[in-house]
N, C-alpha and C positions, 0 to 999 in steps of 0.2 A: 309405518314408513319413516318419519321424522326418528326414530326410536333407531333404527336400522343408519342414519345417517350422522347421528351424534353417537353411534359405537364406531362407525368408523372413524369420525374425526376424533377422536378421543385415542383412536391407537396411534393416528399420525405421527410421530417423531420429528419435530421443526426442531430437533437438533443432530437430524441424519448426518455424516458424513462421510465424503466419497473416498474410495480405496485410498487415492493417492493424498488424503487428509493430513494434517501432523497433528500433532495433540494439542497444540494452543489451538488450534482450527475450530473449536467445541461448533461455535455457531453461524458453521454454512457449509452449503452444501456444492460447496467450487472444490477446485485444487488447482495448486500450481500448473499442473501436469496441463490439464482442459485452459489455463488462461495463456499457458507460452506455446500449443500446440495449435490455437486459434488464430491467432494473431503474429504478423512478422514481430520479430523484435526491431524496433530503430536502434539505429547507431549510437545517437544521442543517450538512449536509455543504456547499453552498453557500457558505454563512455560513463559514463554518471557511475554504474555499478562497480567498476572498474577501479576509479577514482577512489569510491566509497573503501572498495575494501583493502584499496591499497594504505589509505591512509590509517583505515584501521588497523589496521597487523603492523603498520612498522610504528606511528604514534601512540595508536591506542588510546587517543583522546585524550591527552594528556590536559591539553588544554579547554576549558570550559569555551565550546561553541557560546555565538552571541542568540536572542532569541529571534524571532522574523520581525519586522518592522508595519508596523500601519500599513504602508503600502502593499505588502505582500499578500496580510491578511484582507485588503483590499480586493487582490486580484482574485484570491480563492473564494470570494463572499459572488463575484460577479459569476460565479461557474456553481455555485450552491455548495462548495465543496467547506468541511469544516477542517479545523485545524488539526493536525496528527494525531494530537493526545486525545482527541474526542471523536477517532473515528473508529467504523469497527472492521473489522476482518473484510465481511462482504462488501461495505462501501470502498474498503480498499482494494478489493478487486475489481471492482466495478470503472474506480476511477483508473488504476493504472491500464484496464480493456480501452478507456475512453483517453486516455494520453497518447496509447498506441496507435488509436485510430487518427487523433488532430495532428500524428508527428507523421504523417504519410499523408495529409492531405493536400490539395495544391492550396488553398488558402494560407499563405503570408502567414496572417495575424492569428490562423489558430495556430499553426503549427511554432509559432514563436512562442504562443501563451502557454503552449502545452510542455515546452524546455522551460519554461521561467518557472511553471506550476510543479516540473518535478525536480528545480533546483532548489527550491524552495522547501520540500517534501525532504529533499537528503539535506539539507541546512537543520531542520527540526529535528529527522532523524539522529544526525550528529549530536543534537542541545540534547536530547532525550537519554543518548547512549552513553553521552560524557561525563552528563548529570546523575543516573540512574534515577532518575526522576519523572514520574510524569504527574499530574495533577489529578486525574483519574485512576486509580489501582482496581479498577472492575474489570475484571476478565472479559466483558462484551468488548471492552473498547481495547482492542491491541491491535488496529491497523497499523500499529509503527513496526511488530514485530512479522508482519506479514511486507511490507515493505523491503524490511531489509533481506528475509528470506529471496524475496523477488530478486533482490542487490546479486543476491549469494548463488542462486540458478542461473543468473544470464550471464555474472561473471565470468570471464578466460582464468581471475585468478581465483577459484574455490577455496573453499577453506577444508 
């Protein structure tokens, strides 16, 4: 019996992924397709996307973004959330499911914390893109490139 149940976990695959996967995607089992089919998109996130790649395609980042300040890394420590460069694909899906949710709620103060928390997210994104830099270069942690895909689906202006 025990013998029977360490062959099946042993073929499990915890790095399955779903059709609609891309290839940085290695480690989860989301896709874009299941987190913007779930969930409204807000405006604000839109907006944000919009911005993002507007600025990108005519700048191009020419200029070096600043990094976040104390305070910001403040606000994302009070939500558990870690800083870009140190998150992974699935926590970044997870968090943008839970920004979609605080940005549609009647609550004030989350639905405020939740535009600051992903103004903040495309501020890093920009330091990360401009820079080609991140401090981590381990393939787990590329929530910044799952972020910006995010940018690039809800955008009006695709690439």
């Amino acid at each position: 019996m025990p013998e029977d149940l360490i062959e099946k976990k042993s073929n499990f695959d915890l790095t399955s992924r779903s059709a609609f996967s891309r290839d940085e995607e290695v480690f989860t089992s989301r896709s874009y397709a299941a987190l913007l089919a779930k969930n409204i998109i807000p405006y604000f996130h839109r907006k944000m996307a919009d911005n993002y790649l507007i600025v990108k395609k005519i700048f191009k980042f020419q200029a070096v973004m600043p990094r976040i300040t104390n305070t910001e890394k403040a606000l994302l420590a009070k939500y558990d959330f870690n800083t870009l460069e140190f998150t992974t694909v699935k926590q970044m899906y997870e968090e943008l499911a839970l920004l979609q949710q605080w940005s549609l709620s009647s609550d004030e103060t989350l639905k405020k914390d939740s535009e600051t928390i992903l103004e903040i997210r495309t501020k890093e994104l920009k330091y990360i893109v401009a820079t080609s830099y991140a401090t981590i270069s381990n393939e787990i942690y590329k929530g910044y490139l799952a972020l910006e895909n995010y940018f690039v689906e809800i955008s009006k202006y695709c690439e």
